[in-house]
C-alpha positions in Angstrom: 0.0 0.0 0.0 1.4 3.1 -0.7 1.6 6.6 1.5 -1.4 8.3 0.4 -3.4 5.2 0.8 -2.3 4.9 4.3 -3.2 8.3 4.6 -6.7 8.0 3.3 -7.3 5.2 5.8 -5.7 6.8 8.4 -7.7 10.0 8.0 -11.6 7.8 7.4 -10.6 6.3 10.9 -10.1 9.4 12.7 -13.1 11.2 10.8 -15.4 8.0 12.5 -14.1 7.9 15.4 -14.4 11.5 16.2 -17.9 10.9 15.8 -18.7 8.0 17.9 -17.0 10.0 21.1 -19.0 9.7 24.5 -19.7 13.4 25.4 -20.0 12.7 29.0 -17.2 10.6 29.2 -15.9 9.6 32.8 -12.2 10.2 32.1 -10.0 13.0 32.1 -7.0 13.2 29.9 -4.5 14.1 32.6 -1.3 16.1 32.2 1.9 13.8 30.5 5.3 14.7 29.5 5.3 13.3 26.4 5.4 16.3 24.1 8.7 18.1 26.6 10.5 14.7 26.2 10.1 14.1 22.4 11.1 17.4 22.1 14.5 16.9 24.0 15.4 14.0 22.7 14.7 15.0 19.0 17.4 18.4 20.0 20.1 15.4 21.5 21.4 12.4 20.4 22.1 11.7 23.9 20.4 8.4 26.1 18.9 10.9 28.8 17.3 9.9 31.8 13.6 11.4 32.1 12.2 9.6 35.4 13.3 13.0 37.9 10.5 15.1 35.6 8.1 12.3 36.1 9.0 11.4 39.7 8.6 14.9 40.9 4.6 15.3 39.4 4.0 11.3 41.0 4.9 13.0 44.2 2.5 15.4 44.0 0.0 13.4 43.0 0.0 11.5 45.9 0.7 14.3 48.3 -1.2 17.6 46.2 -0.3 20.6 46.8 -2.7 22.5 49.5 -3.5 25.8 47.2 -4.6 27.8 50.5 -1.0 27.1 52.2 1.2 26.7 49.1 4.1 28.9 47.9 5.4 30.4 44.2 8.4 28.1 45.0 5.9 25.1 45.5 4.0 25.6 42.0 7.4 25.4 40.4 7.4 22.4 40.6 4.3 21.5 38.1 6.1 22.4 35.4 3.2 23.2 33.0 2.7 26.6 34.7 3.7 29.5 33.5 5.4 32.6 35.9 1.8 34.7 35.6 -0.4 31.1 36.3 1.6 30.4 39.8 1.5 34.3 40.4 -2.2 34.1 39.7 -2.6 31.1 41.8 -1.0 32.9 45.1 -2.8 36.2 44.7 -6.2 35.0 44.1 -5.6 33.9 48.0 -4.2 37.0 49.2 -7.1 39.4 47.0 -10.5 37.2 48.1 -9.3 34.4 51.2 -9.1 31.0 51.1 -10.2 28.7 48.3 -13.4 26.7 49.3 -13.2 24.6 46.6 -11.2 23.3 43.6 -13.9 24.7 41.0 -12.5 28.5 42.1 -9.7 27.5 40.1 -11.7 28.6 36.6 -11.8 32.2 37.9 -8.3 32.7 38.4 -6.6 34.7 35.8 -4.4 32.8 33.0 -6.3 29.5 34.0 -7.5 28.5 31.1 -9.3 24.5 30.4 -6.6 23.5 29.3 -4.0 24.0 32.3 -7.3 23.4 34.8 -7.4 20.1 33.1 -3.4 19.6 34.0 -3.6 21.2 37.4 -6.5 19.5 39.2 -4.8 15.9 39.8 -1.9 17.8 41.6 -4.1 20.6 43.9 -5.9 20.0 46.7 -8.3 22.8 49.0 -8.0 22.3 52.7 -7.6 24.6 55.6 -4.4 26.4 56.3 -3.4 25.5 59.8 -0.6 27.0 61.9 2.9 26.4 60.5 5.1 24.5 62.9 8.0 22.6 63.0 7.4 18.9 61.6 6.9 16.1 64.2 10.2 14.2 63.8 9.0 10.7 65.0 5.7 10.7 62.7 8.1 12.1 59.8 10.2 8.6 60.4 7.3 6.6 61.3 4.1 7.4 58.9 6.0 8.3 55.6 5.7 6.1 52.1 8.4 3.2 51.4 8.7 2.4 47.9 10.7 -0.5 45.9 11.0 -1.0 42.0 12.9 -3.3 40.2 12.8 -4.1 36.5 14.6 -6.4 34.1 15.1 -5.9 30.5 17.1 -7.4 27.7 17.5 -7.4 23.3 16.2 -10.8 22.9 18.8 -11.1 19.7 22.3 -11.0 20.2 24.2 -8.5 19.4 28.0 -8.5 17.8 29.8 -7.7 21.5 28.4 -10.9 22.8 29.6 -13.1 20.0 33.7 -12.9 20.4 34.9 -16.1 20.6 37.2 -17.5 23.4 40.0 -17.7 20.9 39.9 -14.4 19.4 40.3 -13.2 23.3 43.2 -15.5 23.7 45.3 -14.3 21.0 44.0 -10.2 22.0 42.4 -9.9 25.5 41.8 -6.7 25.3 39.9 -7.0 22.0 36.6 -4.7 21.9 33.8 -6.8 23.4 31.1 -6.9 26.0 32.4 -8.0 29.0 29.1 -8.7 31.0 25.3 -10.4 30.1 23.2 -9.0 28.1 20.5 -8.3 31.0 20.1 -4.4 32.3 18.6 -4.3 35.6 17.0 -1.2 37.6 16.1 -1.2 41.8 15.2 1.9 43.8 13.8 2.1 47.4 12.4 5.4 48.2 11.2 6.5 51.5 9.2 9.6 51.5 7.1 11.7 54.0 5.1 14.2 52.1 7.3 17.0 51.5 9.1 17.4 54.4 11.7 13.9 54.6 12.5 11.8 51.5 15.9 9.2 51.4 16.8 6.7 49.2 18.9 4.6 47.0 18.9 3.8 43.6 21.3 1.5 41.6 21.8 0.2 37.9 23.5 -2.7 35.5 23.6 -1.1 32.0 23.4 -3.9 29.6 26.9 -5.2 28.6 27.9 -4.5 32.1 29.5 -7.3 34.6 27.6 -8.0 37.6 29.2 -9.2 40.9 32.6 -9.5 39.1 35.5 -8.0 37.3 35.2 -4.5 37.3 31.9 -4.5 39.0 32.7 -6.4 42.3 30.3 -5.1 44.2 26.9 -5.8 41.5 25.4 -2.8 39.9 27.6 -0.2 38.0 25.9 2.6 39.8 24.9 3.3 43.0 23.3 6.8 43.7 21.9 7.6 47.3 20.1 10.6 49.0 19.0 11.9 52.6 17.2 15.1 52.0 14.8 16.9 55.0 13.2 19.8 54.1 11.9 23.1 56.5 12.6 22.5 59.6 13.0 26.4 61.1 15.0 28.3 59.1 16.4 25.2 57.4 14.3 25.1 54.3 17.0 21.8 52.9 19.5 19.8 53.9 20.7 16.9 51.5 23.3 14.5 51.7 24.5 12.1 49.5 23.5 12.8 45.4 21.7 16.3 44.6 21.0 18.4 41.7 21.3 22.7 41.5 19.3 24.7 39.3 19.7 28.1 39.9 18.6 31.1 37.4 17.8 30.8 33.8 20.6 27.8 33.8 23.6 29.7 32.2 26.0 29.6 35.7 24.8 26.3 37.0 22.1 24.1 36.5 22.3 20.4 36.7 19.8 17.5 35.8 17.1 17.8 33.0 16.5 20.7 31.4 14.3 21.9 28.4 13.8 25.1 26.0 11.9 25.5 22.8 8.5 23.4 23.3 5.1 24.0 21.7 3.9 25.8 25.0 6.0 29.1 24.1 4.5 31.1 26.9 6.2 29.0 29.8 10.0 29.5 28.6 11.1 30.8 31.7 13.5 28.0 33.9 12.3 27.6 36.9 14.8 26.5 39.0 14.3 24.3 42.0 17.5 25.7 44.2 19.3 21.9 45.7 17.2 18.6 45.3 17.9 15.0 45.8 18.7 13.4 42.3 17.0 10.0 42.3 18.1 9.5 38.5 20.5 7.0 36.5 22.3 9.5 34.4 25.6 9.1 35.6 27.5 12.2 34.7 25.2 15.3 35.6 24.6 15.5 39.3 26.5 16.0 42.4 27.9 14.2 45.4 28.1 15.3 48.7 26.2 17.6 50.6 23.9 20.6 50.2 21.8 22.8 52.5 19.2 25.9 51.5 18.7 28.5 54.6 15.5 30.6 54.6 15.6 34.2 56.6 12.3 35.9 55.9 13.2 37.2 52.3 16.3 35.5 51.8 17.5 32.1 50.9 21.2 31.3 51.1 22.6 27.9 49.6 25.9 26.5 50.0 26.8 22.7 48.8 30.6 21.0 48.5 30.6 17.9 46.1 33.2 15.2 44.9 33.3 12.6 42.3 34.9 10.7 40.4 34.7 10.8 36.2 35.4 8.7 33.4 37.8 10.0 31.3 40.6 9.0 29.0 43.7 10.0 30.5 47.5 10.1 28.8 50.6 10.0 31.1 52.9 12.5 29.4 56.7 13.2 30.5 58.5 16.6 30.6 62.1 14.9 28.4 64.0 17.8 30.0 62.8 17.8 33.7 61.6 14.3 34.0 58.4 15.5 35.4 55.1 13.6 34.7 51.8 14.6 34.2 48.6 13.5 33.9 46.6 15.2 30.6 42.6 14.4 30.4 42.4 13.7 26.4 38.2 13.6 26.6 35.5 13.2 29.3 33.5 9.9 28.9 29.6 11.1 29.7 28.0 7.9 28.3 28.5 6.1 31.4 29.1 2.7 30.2 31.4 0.2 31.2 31.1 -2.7 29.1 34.3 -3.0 27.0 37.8 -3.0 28.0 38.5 0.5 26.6 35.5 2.0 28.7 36.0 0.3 31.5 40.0 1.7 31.5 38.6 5.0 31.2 36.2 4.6 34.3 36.7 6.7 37.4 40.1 8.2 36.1 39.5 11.9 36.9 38.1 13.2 40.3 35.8 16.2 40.5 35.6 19.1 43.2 32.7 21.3 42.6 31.7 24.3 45.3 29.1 26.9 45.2 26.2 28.7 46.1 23.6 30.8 45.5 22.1 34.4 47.6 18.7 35.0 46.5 16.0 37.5 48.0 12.5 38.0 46.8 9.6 40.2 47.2 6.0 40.3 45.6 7.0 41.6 42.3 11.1 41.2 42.1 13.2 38.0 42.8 16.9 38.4 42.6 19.7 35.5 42.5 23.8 35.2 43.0 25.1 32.4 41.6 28.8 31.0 42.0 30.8 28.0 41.4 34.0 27.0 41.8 35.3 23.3 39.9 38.5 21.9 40.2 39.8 18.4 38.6 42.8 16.1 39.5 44.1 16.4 36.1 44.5 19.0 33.4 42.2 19.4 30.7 44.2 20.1 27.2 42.7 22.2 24.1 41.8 20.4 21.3 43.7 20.2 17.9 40.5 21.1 16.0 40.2 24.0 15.3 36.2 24.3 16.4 37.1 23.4 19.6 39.7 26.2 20.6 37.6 27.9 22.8 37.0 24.6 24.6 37.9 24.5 28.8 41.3 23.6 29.4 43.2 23.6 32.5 42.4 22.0 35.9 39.8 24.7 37.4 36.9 27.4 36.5 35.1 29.4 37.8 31.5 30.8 36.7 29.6 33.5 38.7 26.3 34.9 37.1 23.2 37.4 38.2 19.5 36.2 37.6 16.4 38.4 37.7 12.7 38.1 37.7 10.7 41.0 37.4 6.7 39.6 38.3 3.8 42.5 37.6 0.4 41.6 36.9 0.6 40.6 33.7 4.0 41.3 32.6 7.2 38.7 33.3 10.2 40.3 32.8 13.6 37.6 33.4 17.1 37.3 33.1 20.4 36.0 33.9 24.1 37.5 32.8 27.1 35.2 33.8 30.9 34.9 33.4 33.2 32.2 33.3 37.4 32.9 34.6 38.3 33.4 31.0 36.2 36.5 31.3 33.7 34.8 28.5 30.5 36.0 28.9 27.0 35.0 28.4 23.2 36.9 28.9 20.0 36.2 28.4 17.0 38.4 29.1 13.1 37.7 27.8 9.8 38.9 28.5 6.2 37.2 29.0 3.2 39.8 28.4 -0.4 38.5 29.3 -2.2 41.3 27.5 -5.7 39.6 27.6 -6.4 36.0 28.1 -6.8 35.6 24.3 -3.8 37.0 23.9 -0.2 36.3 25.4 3.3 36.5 24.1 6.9 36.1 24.9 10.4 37.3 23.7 13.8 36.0 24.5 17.0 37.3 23.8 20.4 35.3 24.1 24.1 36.1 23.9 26.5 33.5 24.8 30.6 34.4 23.5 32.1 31.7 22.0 34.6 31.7 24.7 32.0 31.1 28.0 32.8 28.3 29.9 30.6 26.5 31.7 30.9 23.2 33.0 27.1 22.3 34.4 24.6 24.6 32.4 21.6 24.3 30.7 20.1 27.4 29.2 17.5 28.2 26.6 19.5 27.7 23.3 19.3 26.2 20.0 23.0 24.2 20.2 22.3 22.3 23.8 25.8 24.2 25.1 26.0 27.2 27.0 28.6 29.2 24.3 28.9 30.1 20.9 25.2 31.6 20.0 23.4 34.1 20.1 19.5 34.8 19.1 15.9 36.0 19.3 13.2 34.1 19.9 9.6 35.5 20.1 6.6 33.2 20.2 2.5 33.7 21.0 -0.7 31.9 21.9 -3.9 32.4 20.9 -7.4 31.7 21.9 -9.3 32.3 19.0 -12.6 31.1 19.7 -13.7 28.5 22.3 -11.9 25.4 22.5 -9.3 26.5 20.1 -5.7 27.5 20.5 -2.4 28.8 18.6 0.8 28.7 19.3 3.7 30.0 17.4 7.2 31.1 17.2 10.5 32.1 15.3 13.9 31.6 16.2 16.4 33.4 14.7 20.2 32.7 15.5 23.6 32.6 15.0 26.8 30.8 15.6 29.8 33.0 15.9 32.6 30.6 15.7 33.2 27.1 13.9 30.6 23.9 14.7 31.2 20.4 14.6 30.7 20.0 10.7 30.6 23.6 9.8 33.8 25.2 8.7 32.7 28.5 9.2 30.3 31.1 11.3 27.1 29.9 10.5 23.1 31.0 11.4 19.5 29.6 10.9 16.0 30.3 11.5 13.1 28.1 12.8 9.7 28.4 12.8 6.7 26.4 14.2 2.7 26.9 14.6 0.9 24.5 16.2 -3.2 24.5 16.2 -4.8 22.7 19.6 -7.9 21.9 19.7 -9.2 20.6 23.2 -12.4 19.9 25.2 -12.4 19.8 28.9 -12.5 15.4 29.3 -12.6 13.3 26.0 -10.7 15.0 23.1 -8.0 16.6 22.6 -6.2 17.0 19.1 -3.5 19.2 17.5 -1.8 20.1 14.4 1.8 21.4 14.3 4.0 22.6 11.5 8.0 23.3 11.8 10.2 24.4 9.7 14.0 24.8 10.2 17.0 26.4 8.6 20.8 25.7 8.9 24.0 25.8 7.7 26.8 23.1 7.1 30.0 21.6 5.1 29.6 21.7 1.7 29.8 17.9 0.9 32.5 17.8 -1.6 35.0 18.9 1.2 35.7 22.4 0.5 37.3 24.6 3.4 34.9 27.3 4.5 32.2 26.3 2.0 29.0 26.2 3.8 25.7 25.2 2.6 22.1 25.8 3.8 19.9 23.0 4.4 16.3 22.6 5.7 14.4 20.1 8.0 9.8 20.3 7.9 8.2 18.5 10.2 3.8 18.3 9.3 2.3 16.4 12.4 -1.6 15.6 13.2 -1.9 14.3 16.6 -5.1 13.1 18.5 -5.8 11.7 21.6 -9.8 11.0 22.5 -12.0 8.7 24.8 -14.5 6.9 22.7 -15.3 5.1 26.0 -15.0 4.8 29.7 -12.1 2.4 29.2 -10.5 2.9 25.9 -8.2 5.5 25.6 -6.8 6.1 21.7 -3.6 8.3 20.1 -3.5 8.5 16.5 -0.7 10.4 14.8 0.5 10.9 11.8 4.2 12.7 11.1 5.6 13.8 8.0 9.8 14.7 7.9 11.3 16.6 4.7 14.9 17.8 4.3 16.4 19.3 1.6 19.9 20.6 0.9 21.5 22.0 -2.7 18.4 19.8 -5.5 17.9 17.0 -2.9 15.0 16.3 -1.3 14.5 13.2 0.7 11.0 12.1 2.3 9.3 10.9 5.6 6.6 9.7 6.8 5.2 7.8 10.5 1.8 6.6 11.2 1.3 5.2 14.4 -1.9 3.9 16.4 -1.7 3.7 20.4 -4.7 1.7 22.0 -5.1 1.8 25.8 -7.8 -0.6 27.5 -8.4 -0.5 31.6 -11.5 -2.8 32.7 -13.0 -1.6 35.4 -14.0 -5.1 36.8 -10.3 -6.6 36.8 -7.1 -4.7 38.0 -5.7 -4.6 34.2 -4.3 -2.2 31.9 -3.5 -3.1 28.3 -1.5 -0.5 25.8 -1.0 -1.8 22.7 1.2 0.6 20.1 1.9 0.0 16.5 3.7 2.7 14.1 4.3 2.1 10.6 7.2 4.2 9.3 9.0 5.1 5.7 12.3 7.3 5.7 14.8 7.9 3.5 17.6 8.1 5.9 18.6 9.8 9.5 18.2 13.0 7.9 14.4 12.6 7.6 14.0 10.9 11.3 11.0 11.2 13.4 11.3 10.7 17.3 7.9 9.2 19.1 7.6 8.5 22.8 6.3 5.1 22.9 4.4 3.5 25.9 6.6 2.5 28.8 6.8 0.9 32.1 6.8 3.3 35.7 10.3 5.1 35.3 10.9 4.0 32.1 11.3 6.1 28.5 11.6 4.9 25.4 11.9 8.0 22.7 13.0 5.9 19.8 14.1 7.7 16.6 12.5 6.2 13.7 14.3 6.1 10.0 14.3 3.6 7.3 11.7 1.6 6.6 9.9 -0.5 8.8 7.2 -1.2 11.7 7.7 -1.0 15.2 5.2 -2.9 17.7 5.1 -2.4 21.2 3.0 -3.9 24.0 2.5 -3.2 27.7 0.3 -4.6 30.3 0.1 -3.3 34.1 -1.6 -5.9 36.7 -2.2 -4.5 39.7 -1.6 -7.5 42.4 -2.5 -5.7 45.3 -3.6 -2.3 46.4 0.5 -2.0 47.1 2.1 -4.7 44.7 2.1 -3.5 40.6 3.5 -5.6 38.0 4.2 -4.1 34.5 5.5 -6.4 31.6 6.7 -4.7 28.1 7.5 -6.0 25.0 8.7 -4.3 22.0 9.6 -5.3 18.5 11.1 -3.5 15.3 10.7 -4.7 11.8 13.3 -3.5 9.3 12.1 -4.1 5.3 15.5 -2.1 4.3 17.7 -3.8 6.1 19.7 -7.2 6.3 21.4 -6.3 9.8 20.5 -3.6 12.1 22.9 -1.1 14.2 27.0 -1.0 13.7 30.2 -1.9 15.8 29.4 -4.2 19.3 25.5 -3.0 18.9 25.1 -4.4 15.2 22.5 -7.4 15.2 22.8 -9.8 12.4 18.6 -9.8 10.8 16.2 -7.4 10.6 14.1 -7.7 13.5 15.2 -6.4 17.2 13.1 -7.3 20.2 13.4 -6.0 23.8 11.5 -6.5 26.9 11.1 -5.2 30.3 9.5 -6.5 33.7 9.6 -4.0 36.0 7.9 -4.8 39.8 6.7 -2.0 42.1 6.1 -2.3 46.0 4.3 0.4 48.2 4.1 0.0 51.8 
């Protein structure tokens, strides 16, 4: 069958589906972070860890936030609100009392159905009582324990499992997978609502030995946490492994971060000061100890940390002095340690960070100090390539920056301008404007030098990295008519300096318009168009020859309840790019099917995406159903279908058991993936059983 035919179908489906929705259905499509993750992990080819955004709204929904006690510093945390929605949110309370009941919420300004839909599982109207300092034997005594484990593994076997016993003899250290192909996942959490939480988790990355070699003691990672929070003046204390997001993320932010999304109107970071880190990522967090002190306007926040990194390292000698030293050639951030190479680069380099932050807010103005100090046991040498002089070097650095937040009624004015100890700069200051609740828009400008340096940072950028780009972004929402929104944006920028794969100073534009179109329980659907601009190597090889190219994405996506226990996604994705008279084509249907029996403790999701690509250029990312914790944002090129299949039984009020399968299909290929990953067939299977205990 060929595209348009798919199309057609695709399109007749949706048509009579639409119209056999249940009006008064029972369900409410509750807030997910589906969009924010496809959208970082179509920006980075990086394996990122998403389970902190996810973990921090679970907590919330089982312990919502009180809306007639809560703070602006509380509402941070739901990260669907925008600056003017949490300032709306506190001042309602201070202008007419108390909230009486949830429905109040659909008179606060910048409410809309849409965030009301998001907001309600995570809110909560009780009365305020007297603050007070927490009970410290109930704290130890009545909180939550929680334990997960899962197991997953490729069914097929992939090329690093299959060296032979004699090709290790004649080369031991020849490139293979040292361990099983099995990756298993266990956290315990304890938690008492907001106010204790401590913790471990630990992790086997497939590949990885277990119990022996260089893993003696079992899992790969272990990552632990003791964090108490407001007790007096002591708003946190954490010991053990912690995150810091401070300003607008150009001086220090740590952990998950993301920028351009189709909600343009909530671009402002909102950074949650220390916080335990409960993820696997093994590279972007802290160890040690941390502690936030509150005195009536003021917060003050000190933390010390120490790690150890994987890095290649070279032992060079001086020939004239005799003097040897120890020269990091490259940081290894993947945190793997499956092959011999890898596993000689674990844990060479140890890590001193200090810093802190001095912020002091009042009802309209919020001011932050941010410093950092990070030292390394061995030097850090430039780069021969020439797009990476400006690269760190040396054995320390320092970053200090200044954040604003400027909140009026229905203007958001922010900013943060920060400089590394090479005297490289960066700034970046925006605006939010609320002028009517039809009506709102944002602008954000950015200047980062191509010689800022900073280690841990995560602004609002187009390049992921914290130098080398500057731009202005401008974006605005719409309400229409009833039921109906726009959003839209343009991003112009600029690169300054050279880019991996671009010879020369380069720029590019993007654009993006997304129509929504939403009810307040059983439909929601949307439409979104982008269109992107860049520049890179021309491709016969000529120096300083730069060419532009273009990436458009078309998507129609639509999530609906035609019943009280069927919950469907359709979408369908189109990918163009086109550089010099090529023009290469994409295309990715996919069908989600979710059924929960209200009779039996059951949950079926059932996913199936048919896809058509030329090649990587034309990919298309989809976030796929997973198990608690778990993410799976394949990228889909080639051609091909790709199945997937979860089921969640719910053994007890506190015992869950979830069991995934998924399967690709490649029609283009004899073998899929390259070096120790490659599998020799077309068809790739994994599967995950993942066990979760409340008590």
């Amino acid at each position: 069958m060929n595209f348009k035919g798919i199309t057609l179908i695709f399109c007749i489906l949706t048509i009579f589906l639409l119209f056999s929705l249940k009006a008064n259905s029972q369900e409410d499509l509750i807030f997910n972070i589906e969009e924010i993750i496809e959208e970082i992990a179509s920006s980075s080819d990086e394996e990122l860890d998403y389970s902190e955004l996810y973990s921090t709204l679970e907590m919330l929904h089982n312990d919502p936030i009180n809306l007639n006690t809560t703070t602006s510093d509380e509402l941070k945390q739901l990260i669907f609100l925008t600056e003017f929605q949490i300032y709306s949110l506190v001042n309602y309370r201070k202008k007419y009392g108390n909230y009486n009941s949830i429905y109040e919420l659909q008179f606060v300004d910048g409410i809309d159905i849409e965030t009301l839909k998001h907001l309600i599982p995570f809110v909560i109207v009780e009365e305020a009582t007297t603050s007070k300092i927490p009970d410290l034997k109930k704290m130890f005594t009545y909180g939550k324990h929680t334990i997960i484990t899962r197991y997953q593994q490729q069914l097929q076997k992939k090329a690093g499992y299959k060296v032979s016993e004699e090709e290790i003899a004649k080369n031991p250290d020849k490139s293979r997978y040292l361990g099983d192909p099995s990756k298993i996942y266990f956290k315990y959490n304890y938690q008492y609502k907001t106010n204790l939480s401590f913790g471990i988790t630990a992790e086997k990355d497939d590949g990885e030995q277990f119990f022996k070699g260089a893993q003696k003691y079992g899992f790969d990672l272990y990552s632990a946490h003791f964090q108490i929070n407001d007790i007096g003046v002591l708003n946190k204390l954490i010991i053990g492994d912690f995150s810091t997001q401070f300003g607008q993320g150009l001086t220090l932010w740590s952990g998950m971060s993301f920028g351009k999304t189709s909600n343009v109107i909530n671009i402002i970071k909102k950074g949650r000061g220390i916080n335990k880190y409960t993820s696997v990522n093994e590279s972007m967090f802290f160890r040690g100890e941390a502690a936030t002190f509150k005195f009536g306007d003021f917060k003050i926040t000190e933390f010390v940390s120490y790690k150890k990194l994987d890095a290649g390292v070279e032992h060079l000698s001086d020939t004239i002095s005799g003097e040897e030293e120890d020269i990091i050639s490259a940081f290894l951030e993947t945190g793997y340690h499956r092959t011999p190479a890898e596993i000689a680069k674990m844990n060479n380099v140890g890590e001193f960070v200090s810093g802190g932050n001095v912020s002091w807010a009042s009802s309209i103005l919020r001011l932050g100090l941010t410093g950092v100090y990070s030292k390394y046991s061995s030097n850090m040498v430039s780069s021969s390539a020439l797009y990476k002089i400006n690269d760190f070097s040396g054995n320390s650095n320092f970053n200090g920056g200044l954040d604003y937040l400027i909140s009026l009624k229905q203007v958001n004015i922010f900013g943060e301008t920060s400089m590394s100890q090479n005297l490289g700069w960066a700034t970046l200051n925006g605006a939010v404007i609320d002028f009517v609740p039809e009506f709102k828009m944002s602008v954000l400008q950015r200047y980062f030098s191509s010689d800022y340096q900073a280690i841990y940072s995560a602004p609002f950028s187009e390049g992921n990295k914290c130098n080398n780009e500057s731009g202005i972004f401008v974006g605005a929402e719409i309400y229409p008519i009833k039921k109906w929104k726009i959003d839209l944006y343009v991003d112009a920028f600029k690169f300054q300096w050279l880019k991996f794969g671009v010879n020369a100073p380069s720029k590019g534009m993007e654009y993006a318009v997304q129509l929504n179109y939403f009810t307040r329980r059983d439909l929601d659907m949307n439409v979104k168009v982008k269109y992107e601009t860049k520049e890179k190597n021309n491709s016969d090889g000529a120096i300083h020859q730069i060419n532009p190219y273009s990436t458009t994405k078309i998507r129609y996506h639509i999530n609906y309840l035609p019943t009280d226990v069927i919950k469907l996604k359709n979408r369908i994705e189109i990918s163009n790019y086109h550089i010099d008279k090529t023009n290469k084509w994409g295309y990715m249907i996919y069908q989600d099917v979710q059924y929960k029996p209200k009779k039996i403790p059951l949950t079926f999701t059932l996913h199936f995406a048919v896809f058509d690509t030329k090649d990587y250029d034309t990919r298309i990312y989809c976030y796929e159903p997973d198990v608690l914790y778990g993410f799976t944002v394949p990228a889909y090129y080639g051609k091909g279908e790709r199945i997937a299949f979860v089921i969640k039984y719910q053994i007890t009020q506190k015992l869950n058991f979830w069991f995934r399968i998924a399967n690709t299909f490649s029609n283009d290929k004899e073998s899929i993936g390259s070096g120790l990953d490659a599998i020799n067939g077309n068809n790739k299977t994994d599967i995950k059983l993942e066990l979760k205990y409340t008590f």
